[in-house]
DSSP file (Angstrom, degrees, kcal/mol; ACC not computed):
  #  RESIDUE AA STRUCTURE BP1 BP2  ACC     N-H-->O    O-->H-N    N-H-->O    O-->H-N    TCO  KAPPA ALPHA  PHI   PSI    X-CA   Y-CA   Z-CA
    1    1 A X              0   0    0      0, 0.0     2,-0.2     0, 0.0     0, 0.0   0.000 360.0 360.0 360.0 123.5  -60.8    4.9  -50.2
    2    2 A X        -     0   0    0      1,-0.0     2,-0.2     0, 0.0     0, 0.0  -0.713 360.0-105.3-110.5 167.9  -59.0    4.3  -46.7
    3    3 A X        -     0   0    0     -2,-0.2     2,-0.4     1,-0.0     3,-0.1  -0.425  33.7-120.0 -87.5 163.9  -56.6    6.2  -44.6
    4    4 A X        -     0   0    0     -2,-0.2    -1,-0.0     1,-0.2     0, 0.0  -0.625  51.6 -99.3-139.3 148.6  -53.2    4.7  -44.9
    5    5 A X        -     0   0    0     -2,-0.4     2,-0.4     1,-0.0    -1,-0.2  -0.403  29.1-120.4 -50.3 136.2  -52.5    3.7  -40.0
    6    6 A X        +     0   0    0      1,-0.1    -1,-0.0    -3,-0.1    -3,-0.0  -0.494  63.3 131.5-128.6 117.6  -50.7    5.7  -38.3
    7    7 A X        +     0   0    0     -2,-0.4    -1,-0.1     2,-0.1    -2,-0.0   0.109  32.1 125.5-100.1   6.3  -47.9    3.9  -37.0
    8    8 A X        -     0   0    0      1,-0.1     2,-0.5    -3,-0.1    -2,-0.0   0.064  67.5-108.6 -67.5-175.9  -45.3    6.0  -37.8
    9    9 A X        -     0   0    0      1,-0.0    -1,-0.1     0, 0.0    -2,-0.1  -0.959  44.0 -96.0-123.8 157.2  -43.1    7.3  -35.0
   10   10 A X        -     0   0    0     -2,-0.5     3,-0.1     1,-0.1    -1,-0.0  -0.034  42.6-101.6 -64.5 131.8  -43.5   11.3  -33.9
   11   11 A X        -     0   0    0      1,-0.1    -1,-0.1    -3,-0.0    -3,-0.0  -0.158  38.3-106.6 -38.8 124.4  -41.3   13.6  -35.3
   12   12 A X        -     0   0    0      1,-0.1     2,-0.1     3,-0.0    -1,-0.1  -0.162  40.8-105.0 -48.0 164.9  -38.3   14.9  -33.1
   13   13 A X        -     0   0    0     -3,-0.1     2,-0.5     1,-0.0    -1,-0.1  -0.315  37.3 -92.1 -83.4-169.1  -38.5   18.3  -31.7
   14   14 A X        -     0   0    0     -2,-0.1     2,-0.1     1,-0.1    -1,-0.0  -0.747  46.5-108.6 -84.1 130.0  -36.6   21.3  -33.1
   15   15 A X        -     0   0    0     -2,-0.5     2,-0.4    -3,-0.0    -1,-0.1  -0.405  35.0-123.2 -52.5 142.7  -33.4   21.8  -31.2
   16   16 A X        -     0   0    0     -2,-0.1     2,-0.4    -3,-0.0    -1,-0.0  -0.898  23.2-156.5-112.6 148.1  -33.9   24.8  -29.1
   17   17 A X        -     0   0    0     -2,-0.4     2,-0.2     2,-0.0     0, 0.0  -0.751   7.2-152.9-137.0 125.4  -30.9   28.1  -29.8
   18   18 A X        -     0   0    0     -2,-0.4     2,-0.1     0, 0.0    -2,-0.0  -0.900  11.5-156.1-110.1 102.2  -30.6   30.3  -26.9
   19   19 A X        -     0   0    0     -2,-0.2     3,-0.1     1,-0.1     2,-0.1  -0.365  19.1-113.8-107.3 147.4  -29.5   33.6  -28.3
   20   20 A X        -     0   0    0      1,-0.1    -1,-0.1    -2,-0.1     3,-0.0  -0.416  44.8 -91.6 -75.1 150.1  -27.6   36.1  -26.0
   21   21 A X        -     0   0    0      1,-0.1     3,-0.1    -2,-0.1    -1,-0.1  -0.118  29.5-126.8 -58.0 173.9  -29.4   39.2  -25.2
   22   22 A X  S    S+     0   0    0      1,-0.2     2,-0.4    38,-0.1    -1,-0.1   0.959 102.9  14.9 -86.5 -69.6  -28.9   42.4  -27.4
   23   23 A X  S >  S+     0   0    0      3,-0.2     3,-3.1     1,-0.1    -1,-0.2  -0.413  76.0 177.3-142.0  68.6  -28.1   44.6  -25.1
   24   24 A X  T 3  S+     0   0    0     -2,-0.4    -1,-0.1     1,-0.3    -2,-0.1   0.374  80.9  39.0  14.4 -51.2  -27.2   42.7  -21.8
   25   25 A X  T 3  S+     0   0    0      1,-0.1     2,-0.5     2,-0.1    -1,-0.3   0.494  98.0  96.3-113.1   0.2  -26.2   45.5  -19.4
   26   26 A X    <   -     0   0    0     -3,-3.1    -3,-0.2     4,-0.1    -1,-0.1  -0.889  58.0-157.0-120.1 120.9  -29.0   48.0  -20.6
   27   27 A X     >  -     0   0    0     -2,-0.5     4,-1.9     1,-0.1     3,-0.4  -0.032  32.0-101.1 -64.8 174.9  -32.4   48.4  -18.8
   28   28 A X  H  > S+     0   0    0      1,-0.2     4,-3.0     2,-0.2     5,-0.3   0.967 127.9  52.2 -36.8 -59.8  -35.9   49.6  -20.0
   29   29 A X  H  > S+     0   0    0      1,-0.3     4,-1.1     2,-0.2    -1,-0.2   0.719 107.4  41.3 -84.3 -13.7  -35.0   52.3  -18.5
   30   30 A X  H  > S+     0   0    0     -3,-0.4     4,-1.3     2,-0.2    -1,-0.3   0.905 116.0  53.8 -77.3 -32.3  -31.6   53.0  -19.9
   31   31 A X  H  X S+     0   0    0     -4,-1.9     4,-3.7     1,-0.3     3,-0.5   0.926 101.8  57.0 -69.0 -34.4  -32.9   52.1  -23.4
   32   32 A X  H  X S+     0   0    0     -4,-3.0     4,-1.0     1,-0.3    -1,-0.3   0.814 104.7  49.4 -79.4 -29.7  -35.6   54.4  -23.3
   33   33 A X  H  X S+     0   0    0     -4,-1.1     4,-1.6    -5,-0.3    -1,-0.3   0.738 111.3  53.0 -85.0   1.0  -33.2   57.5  -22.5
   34   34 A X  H  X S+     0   0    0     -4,-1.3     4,-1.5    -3,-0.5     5,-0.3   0.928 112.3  50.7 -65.7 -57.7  -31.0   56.3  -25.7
   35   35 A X  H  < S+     0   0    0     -4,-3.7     4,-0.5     2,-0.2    -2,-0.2   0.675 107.8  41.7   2.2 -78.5  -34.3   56.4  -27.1
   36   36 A X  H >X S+     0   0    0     -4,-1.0     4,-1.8     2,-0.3     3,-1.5   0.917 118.9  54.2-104.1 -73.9  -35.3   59.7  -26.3
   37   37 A X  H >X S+     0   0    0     -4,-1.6     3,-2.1     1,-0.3     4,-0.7   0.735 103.2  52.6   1.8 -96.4  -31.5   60.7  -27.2
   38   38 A X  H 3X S+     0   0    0     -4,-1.5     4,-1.0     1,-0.4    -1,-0.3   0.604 112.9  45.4 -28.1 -51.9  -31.5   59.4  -30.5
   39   39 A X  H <>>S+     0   0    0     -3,-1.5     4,-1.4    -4,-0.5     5,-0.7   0.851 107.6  55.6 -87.6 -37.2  -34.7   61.3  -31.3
   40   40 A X  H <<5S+     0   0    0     -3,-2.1    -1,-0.2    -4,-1.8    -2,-0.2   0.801 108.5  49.0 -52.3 -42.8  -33.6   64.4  -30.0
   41   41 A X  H  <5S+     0   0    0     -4,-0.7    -1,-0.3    -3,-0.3    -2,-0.3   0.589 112.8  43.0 -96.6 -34.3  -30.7   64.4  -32.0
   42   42 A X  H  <5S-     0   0    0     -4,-1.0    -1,-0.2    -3,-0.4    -2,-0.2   0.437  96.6-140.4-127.2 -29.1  -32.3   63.6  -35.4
   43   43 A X  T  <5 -     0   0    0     -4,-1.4    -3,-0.1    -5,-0.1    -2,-0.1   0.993  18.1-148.7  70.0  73.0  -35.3   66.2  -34.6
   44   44 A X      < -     0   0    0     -5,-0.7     2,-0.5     1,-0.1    -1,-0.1  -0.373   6.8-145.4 -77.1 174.3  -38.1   63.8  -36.2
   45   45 A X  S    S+     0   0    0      1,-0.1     2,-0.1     2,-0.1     4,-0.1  -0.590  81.2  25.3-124.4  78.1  -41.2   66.4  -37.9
   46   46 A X  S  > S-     0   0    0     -2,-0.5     4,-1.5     2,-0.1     5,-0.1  -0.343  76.9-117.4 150.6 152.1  -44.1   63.4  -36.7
   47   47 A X  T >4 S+     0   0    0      2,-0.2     3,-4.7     1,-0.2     4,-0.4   0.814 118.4  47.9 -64.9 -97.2  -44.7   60.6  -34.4
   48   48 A X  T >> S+     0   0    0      1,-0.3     4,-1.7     2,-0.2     3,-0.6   0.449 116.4  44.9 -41.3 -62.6  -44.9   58.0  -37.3
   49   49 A X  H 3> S+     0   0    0      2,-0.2     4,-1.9     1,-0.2    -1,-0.3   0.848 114.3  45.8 -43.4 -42.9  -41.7   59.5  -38.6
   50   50 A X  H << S+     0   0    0     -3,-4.7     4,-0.5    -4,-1.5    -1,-0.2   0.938 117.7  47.1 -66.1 -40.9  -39.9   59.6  -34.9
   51   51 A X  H <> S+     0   0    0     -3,-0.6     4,-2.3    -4,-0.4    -2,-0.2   0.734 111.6  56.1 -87.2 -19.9  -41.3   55.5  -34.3
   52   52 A X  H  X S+     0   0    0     -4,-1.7     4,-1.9    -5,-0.2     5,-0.3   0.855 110.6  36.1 -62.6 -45.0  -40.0   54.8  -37.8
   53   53 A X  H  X S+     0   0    0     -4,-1.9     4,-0.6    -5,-0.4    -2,-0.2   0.587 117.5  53.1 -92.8  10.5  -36.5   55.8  -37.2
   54   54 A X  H  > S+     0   0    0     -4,-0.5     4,-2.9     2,-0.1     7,-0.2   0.741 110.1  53.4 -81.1 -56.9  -36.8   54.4  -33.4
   55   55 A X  H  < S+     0   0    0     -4,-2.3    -2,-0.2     2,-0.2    -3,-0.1   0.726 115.7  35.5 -30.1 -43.4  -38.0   51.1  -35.5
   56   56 A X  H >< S+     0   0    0     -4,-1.9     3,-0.6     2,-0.1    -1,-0.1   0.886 120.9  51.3 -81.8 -62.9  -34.6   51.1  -37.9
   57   57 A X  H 3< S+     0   0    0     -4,-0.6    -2,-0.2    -5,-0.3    -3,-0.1   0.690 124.4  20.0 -29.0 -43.4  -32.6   52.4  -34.8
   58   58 A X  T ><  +     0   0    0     -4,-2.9     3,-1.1     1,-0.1    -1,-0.2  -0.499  68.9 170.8-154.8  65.0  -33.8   49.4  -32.0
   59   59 A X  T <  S+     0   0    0     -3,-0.6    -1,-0.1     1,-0.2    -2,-0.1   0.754  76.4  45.0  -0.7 -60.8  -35.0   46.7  -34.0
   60   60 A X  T 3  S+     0   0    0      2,-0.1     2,-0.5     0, 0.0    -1,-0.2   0.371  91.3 109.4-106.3   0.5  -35.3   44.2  -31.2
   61   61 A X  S <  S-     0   0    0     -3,-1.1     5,-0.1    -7,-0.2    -3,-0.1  -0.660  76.2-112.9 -65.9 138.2  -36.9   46.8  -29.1
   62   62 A X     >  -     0   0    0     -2,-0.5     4,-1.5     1,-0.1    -1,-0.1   0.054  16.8-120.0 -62.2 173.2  -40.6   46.3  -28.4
   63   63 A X  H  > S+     0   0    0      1,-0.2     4,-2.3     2,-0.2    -1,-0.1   0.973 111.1  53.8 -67.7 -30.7  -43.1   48.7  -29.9
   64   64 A X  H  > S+     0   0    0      1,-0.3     4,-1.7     2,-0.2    -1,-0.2   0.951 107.8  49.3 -49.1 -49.5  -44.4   49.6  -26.1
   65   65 A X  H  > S+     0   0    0      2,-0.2     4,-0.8     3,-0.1    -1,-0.3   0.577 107.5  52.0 -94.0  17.6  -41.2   50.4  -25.2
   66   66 A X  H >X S+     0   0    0     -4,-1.5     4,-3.7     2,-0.2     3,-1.2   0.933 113.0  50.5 -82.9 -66.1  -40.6   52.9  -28.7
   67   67 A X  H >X S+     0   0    0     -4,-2.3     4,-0.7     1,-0.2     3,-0.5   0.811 103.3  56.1 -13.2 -94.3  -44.1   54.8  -27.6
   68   68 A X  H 3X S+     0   0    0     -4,-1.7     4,-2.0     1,-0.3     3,-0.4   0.663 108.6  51.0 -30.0 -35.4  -42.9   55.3  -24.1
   69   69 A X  H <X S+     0   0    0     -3,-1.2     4,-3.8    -4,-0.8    -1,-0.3   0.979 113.5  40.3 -58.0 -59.0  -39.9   57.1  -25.7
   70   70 A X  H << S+     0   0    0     -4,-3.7    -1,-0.2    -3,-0.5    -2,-0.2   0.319 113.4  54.2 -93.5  36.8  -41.8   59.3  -27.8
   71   71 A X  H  X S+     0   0    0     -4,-0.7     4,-3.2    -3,-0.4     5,-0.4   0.610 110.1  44.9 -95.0 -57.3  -44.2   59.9  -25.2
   72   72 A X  H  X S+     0   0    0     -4,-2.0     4,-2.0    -5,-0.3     5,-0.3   0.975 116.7  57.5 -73.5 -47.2  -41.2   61.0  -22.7
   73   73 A X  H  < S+     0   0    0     -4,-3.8    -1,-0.2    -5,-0.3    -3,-0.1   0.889 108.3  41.1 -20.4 -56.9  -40.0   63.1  -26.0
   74   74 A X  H  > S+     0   0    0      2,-0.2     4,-2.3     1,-0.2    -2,-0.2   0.827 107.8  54.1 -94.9 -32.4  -42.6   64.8  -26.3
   75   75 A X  H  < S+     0   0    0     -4,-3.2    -2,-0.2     1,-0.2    -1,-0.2   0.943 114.4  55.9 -55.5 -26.7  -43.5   65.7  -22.4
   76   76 A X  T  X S+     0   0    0     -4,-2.0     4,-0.7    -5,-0.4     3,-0.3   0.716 106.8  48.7 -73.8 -23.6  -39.6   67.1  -22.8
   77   77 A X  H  > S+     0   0    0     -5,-0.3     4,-1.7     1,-0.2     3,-0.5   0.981 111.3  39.4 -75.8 -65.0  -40.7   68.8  -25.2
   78   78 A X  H  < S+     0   0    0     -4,-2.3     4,-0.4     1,-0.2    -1,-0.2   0.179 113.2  63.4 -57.9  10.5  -43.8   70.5  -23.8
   79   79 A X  H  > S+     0   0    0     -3,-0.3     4,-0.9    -5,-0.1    -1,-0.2   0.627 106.1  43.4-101.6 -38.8  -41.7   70.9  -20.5
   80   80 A X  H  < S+     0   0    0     -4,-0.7     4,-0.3    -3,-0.5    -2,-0.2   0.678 114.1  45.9-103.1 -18.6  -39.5   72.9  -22.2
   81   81 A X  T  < S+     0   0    0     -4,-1.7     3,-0.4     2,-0.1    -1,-0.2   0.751 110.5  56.0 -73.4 -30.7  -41.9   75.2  -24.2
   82   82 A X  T  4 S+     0   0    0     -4,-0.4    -2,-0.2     1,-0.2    -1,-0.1   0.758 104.7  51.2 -75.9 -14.2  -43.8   75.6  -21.4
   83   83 A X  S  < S+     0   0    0     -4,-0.9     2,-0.6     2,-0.1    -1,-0.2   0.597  85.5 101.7 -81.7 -15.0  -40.7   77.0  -19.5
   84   84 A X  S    S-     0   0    0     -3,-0.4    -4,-0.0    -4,-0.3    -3,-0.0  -0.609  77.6-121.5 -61.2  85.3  -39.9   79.5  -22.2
   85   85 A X              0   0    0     -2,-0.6    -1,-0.1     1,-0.2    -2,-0.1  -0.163 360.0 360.0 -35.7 153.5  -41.0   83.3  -21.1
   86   86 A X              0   0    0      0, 0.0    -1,-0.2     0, 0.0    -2,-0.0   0.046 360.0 360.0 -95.9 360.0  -43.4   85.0  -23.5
């Protein structure tokens, strides 16, 4: 049994699609107080719960920057229990 030459000529490439950004005029840092917003507002009862409904919410955010949100969430949080007289 032999291998058949190959002489064929090389596939084209893929035509390449440049897609506009999602959300053009908004920085890390703006996204991440939408974030933070968003969570506040909705009062999640668990991280997993809070990064799910960041997940549904900002699709095309990365995961780092859904952490950093409920990281800054929750330091707002404790900032504002700790400020609380007893």
């Amino acid at each position: 049994m032999a291998f058949a030459p190959d002489n064929s000529t090389p596939p084209e490439p893929l035509p390449m699609h440049f897609a506009p950004p999602t959300a053009p005029e908004a920085g890390p840092d703006q996204a991440l107080a939408r974030m933070v917003e968003r969570m506040t507002k909705i009062s999640p009862q668990s991280g997993a719960e809070a990064l799910r409904e960041l997940r549904v919410a900002f699709p095309d955010a990365p995961l780092a920057l859904r952490v950093a949100a409920l990281g800054k969430m929750m330091r707002q949080q404790d900032d504002a229990a700790s400020s609380v007289p007893k």
